[in-house]
N, C-alpha and C positions, 0 to 999 in steps of 0.2 A: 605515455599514451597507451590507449589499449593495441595488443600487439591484431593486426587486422591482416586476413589473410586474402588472395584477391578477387579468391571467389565465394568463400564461407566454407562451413564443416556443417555436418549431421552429423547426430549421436542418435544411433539407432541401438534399442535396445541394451544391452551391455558395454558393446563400443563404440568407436568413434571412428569415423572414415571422412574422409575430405576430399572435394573435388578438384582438390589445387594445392593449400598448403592450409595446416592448419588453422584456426581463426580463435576459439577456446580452447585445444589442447585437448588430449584423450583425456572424455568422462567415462567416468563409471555409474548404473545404478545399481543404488545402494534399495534394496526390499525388506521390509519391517521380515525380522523373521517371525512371528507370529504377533498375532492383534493383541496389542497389548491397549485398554483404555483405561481411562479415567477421567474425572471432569474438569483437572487443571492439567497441561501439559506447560514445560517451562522449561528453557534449552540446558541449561547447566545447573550444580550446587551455586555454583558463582551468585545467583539472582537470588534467590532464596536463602542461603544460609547452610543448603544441607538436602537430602535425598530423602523421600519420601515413599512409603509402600504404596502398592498399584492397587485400584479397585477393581471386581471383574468389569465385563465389557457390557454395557447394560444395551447395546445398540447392534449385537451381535446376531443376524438373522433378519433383520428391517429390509424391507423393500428397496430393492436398489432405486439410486435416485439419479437424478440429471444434473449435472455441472451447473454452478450460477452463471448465470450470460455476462455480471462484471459483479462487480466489488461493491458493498456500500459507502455512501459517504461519512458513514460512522468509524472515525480513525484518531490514531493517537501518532503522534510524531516527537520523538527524545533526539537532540542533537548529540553532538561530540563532548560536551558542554553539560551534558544533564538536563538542560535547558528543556522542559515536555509543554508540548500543546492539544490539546482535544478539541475534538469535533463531535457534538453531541445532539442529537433533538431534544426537545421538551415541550411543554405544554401536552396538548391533547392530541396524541401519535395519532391517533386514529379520523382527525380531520385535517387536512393537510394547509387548511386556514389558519389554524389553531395547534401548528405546529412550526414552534420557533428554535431555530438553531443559536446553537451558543459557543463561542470561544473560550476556551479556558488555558492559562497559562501557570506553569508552574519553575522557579527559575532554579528549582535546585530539589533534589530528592529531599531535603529535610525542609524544606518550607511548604505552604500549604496553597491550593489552588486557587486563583484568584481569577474572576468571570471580567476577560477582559473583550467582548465580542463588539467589533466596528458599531458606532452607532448608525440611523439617519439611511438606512436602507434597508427595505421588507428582505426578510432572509428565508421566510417560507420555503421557496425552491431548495435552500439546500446550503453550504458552505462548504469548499475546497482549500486549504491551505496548504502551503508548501515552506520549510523552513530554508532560509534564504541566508545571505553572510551577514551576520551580526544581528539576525530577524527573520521575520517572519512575512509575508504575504498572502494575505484571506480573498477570496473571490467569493461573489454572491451569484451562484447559477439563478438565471433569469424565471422570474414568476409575475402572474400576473399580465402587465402589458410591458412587461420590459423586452426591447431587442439588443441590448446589449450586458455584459458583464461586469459591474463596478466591482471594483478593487481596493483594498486598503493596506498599505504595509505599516510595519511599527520595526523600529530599529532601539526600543526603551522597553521592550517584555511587554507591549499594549497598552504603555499608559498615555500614549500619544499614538492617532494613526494619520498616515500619509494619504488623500485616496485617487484615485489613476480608473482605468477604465480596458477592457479589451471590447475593440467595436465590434464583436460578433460574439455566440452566444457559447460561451463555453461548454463541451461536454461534461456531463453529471458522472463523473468517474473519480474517487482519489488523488488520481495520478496524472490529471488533466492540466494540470500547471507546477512549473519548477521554475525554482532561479538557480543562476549558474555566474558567480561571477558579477559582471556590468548586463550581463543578460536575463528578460524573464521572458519563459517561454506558453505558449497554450496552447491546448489543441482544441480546435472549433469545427462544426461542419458534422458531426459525428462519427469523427473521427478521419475527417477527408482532408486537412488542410495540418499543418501545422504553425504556428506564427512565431517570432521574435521579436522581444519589443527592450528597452528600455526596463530596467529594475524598478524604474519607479512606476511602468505600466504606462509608456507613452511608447511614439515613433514603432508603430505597429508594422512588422512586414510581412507576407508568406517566403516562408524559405522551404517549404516542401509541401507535396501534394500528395495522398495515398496514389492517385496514378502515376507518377511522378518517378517515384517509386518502386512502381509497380514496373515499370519503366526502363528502369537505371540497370546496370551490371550488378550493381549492391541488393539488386531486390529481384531480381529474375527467378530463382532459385524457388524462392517463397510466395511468389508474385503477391504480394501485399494488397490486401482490399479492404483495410482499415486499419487506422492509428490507434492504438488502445492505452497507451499511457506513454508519459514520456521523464524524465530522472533527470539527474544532474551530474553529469559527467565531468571531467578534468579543465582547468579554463574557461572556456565558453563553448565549450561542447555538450551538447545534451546526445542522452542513450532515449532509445526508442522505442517502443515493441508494437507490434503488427499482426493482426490475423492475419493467417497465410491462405492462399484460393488452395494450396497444396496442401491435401490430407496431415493432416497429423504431426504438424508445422507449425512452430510460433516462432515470428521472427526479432531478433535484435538489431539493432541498426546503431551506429552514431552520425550526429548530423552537427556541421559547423555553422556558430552564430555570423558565422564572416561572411559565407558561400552560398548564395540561395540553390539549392540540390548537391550539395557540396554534401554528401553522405556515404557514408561506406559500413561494411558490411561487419556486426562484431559476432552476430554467431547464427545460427540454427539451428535450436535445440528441438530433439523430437523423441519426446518419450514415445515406452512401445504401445502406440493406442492409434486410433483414427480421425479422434479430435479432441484436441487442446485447444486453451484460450492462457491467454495471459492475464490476471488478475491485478496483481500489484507491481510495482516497479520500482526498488530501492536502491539508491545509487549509495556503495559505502566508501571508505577511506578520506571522507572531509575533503574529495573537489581534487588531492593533489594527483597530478599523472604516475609520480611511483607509488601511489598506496591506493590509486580507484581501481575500485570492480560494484559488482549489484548484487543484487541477489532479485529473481523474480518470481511470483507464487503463480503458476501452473494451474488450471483446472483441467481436467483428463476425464473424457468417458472411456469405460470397457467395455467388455460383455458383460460385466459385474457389478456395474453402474458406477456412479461418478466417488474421483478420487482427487484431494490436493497436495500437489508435490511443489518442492522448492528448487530451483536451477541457481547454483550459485557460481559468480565468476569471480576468480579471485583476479589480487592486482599483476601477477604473472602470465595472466590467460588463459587458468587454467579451470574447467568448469566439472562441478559435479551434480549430481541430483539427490536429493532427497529418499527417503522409504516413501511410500504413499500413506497418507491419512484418506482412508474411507469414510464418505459422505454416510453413509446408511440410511439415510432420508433424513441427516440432518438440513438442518436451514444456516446460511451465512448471514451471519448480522455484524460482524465489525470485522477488520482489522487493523494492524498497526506494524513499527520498526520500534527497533530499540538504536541505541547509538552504534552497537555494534552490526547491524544488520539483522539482525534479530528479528522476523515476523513472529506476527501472532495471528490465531484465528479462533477469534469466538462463535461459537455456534450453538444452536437450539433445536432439542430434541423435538419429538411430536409431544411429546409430554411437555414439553416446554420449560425444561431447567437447561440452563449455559452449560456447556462445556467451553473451556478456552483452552487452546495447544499453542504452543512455542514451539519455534524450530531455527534451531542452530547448529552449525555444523553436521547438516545431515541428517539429524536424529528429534525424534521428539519423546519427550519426560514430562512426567504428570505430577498435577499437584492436585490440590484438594477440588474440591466442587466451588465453584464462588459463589455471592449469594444471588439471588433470587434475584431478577432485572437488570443485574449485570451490562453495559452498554459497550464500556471501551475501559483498554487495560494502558499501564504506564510500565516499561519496562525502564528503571534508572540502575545505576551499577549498585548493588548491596538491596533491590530495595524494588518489589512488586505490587502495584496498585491496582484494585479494579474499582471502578467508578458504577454504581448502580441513581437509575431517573425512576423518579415516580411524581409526574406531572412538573410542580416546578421545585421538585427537591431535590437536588444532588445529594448524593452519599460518598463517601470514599471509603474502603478500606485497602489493609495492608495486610499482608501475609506475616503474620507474626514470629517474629526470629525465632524466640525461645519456645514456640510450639507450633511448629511447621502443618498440623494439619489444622489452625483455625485462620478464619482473617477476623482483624482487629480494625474497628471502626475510629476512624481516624480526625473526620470533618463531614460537617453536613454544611452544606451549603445552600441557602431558598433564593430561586431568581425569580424577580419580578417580571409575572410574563403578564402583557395585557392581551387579554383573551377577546377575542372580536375585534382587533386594532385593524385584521387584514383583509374583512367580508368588506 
């Protein structure tokens, strides 16, 4: 289990100090020494083939910008397995009638995408999925006159799905639903409730409250005034993160599928800033107690405007942070995981071409520019894909082995959108 200390830690700045005993173990941060950019970043040689020279910084001197308030639902998720799934819009982005989400599965870095998205429910609002044991689980955030969340899982890579229901309305977040085990979890209320249900998405319960929480011994500290994602932790335990009422605070929590407020406290990370949010939440090591820890993506404002860092916790308890990638007025449009914990974050200038960064271990490494429309990236071992939509056309390419600064077009894929199905 994660080593849990009984009152948490703070990592201020450089070190690590604890109010009681440590809970993630002395972090260090780790600061880019100088801005290095370019418009692919990519954690290791390992992913690519090999290292790439750096372009200058073309976003060097931009108006400082402000942190995103969360995440998009535009995400890619790669299991232990290879196994990758996206989450992508299409149709006509620009009317949200006329903008249909899609499932895509892919069951192995060398096979080619296959549009496997739940039939028999309007998906307008949006799609959240989480990969589950042996599968997958997709939630349709409610539109239209819907009050509740239908669900579909597929334990066959989507060519059959199951469908289930959360009776309240799931938050519009990435990280809004996880399975764990015999458990699936969600967070509803806007981030005020958390629930446990059933993997198949039945036998609903609340097992914590953000006042609750707020509350407890485990949350005092950070006093918690909302739920912002939740992970898949060891067994039936789910990790949790929380905006803190405390300055420059983001809290992690783990909470038992067995114990309704049965939570304790796994850290409180505080980069040196005055507010943070937590963006994503990736729980790694495949569930087991000796190989789980997370890693989770940080939004920070300065005086020098907004920045995103990674906090990562290893299976020992031992937590580090990231250099900072500065915003410069870019815009966030996607993220993702790779099997190893691996984020990504794609983003868009004011001119409007992608950049995407990886970050692993710390550090982030660039790759070339991807092309033009770029949505969501596939991190598989040996093997980088970036997915570009233009109405109902998917593209794939891939980062070409034997000549690292091009990507190589791979699959084009056309999905049948009916246009006006949702007025």
């Amino acid at each position: 289990m994660y080593p849990l200390g009984r009152r948490g830690a703070c990592i201020v700045g450089r070190s690590a100090v604890s109010d009681d005993e440590p809970v993630w173990g002395s972090g260090r941060r780790q600061r880019a020494s100088a801005r290095r950019a370019a418009v692919l970043v990519v954690a290791s040689a390992a992913w690519a083939g090999g290292v790439v020279g750096l372009t200058p910084d073309s976003t060097a001197g931009a108006t400082p910008s402000r942190p995103p308030a969360s995440a998009p639902l535009t995400s890619a998720l790669v299991d232990p397995t290879g196994r990758a799934w996206l989450v992508v819009p299409m149709g006509d982005l620009s009317q949200a009638a006329n903008t249909f989400w899609q499932v895509l599965e892919r069951p192995s870095a060398s096979a080619p995408w296959a549009l496997v998205t739940p039939p028999g429910v309007a998906d307008n609002g949006g799609l959240v999925a989480t990969a589950g044991p042996g599968g997958a689980v997709v939630s349709f955030l409610p539109s239209q006159s819907l009050r509740f969340t239908p669900l579909a899982s597929t334990t066959d890579g989507g060519a059959s799905w199951v469908a289930g229901l959360v009776p309240a309305a799931l938050d519009a977040a990435p990280d809004a639903l996880a399975a764990t085990g015999s458990a699936l979890w969600a967070l509803v209320d806007r981030g005020g409730r958390l629930l446990a249900g059933r993997s198949s998405g039945g036998a609903w319960r609340t097992v914590l409250t953000s006042s609750a929480l707020a509350d407890s011994a485990a949350g005092r500290r950070c006093q918690p005034r909302r739920l912002l994602a939740v992970a898949a932790g060891p067994g039936d335990t789910a990790l949790l993160a929380a905006a803190c009422r405390r300055p420059g605070e983001a809290g992690l929590f783990a909470q038992s599928a067995t114990v309704a407020g049965g939570v304790s406290t796994v850290a409180v990370a505080v980069p040196s800033t005055d507010r943070v949010r937590v963006l994503r939440l990736v729980a790694t090591g495949a569930g087991s107690a000796a190989s789980a820890g997370a890693v989770a993506l940080l939004a920070e404002e300065t005086r020098v405007g907004a920045s995103l860092v990674v906090a990562s916790l290893s299976p020992g308890g031992r937590t580090s942070l990231s250099g900072d990638l500065r915003l410069d007025g870019r815009r966030l449009v996607a993220t993702g995981s790779g099997p190893g914990g691996e984020l990504y974050v794609l983003l868009r200038t004011p001119a409007g071409a992608e950049q995407l960064t990886v970050e692993a271990a710390g550090r982030w490494d660039y790759l070339p520019a991807p092309p033009r429309g770029t949505v969501a990236v596939a991190l598989s071992p040996g093997r980088t894909d970036v997915v570009t939509v233009h109405s109902s056309t998917l593209t794939d390419y891939t980062l070409d082995p034997a000549v690292l600064l091009r990507w190589r077009r791979t699959q084009v894929l056309r999905v049948p959108v009916q246009y006006g199905s949702s007025s």
